[in-house]
N, C-alpha and C positions, 0 to 999 in steps of 0.2 A: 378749804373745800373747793372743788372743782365746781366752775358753771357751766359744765357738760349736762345737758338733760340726761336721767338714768334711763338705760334700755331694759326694759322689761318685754319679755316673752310670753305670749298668751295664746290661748285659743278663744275663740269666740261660739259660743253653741246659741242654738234655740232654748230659752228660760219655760219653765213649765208653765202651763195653763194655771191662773191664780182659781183656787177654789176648785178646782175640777173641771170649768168652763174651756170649751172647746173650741178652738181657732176654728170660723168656720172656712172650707175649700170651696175652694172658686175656678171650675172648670172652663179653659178656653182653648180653643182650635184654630187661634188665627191673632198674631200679632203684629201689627202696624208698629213702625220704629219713626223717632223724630228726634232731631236735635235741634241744640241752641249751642255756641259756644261755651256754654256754662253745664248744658246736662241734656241728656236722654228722655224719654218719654217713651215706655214702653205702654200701648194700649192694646189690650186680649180682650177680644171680642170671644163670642159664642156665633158659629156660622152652622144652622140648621138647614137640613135638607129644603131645596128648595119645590114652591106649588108651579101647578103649568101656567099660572098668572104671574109669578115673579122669576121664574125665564124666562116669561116675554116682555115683560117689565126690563130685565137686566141687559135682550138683545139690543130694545132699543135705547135704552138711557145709558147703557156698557156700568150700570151700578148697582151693586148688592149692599143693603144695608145689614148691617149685623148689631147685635146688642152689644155693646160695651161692658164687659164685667169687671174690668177692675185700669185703673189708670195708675203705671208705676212710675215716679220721677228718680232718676238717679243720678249723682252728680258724677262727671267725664272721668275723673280719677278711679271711678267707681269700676269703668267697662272693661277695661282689660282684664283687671281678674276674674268678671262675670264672663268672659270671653274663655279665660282658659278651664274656668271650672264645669262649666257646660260642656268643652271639649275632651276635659278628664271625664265626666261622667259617660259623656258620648263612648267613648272609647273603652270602657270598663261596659256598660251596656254590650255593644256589639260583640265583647269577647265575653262575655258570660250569656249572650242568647244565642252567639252562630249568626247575630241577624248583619247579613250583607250591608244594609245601613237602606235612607232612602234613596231610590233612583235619581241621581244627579241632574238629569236632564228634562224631569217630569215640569218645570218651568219655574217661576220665579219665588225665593222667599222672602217674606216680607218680615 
């Protein structure tokens, strides 16, 4: 016998909800990005319309605070693929809505 590891071909899908129970969604408008040599920190905030009290708050302290909904850790080997699947989805998006994509130049993403 060979002491080659066997290559096996698979896919990987989402497993169904046990019992009917419903993964709940977690909607977010705004992601802060971090690393470590070891992994990524994907944190998605909720950024609500803001009062005339917290743009004047934000002129002078230059800070908007947002709630935090969900904190992703993902390990470095992990990013490039989440890099190109986002890019395939991007791209299959644009050519099934017409949509231009977003304005490149509207300022920085985070």
């Amino acid at each position: 016998m060979s002491d080659q590891p066997k290559q096996i071909n698979f896919t990987i899908v989402p497993g169904d909800d046990p019992a009917g129970a419903q993964t709940p969604r977690t909607y977010a408008n705004f992601c802060s990005i971090a690393h470590t040599p070891f992994d990524f920190t994907l944190t998605f905030c909720e950024v609500m319309p803001l009062s005339e009290k917290e743009i004047r708050d934000a002129e002078s302290e230059h800070v908007v605070k947002a709630p935090v909904r969900v904190k992703i850790v993902v390990p470095v080997q992990f990013v490039p693929n989440l890099i190109a699947a986002l890019q395939e989805h991007w791209r299959v998006y644009t050519e099934s809505y017409n949509n231009p994509g977003w304005n490149k130049g509207a300022g920085p993403v985070h």
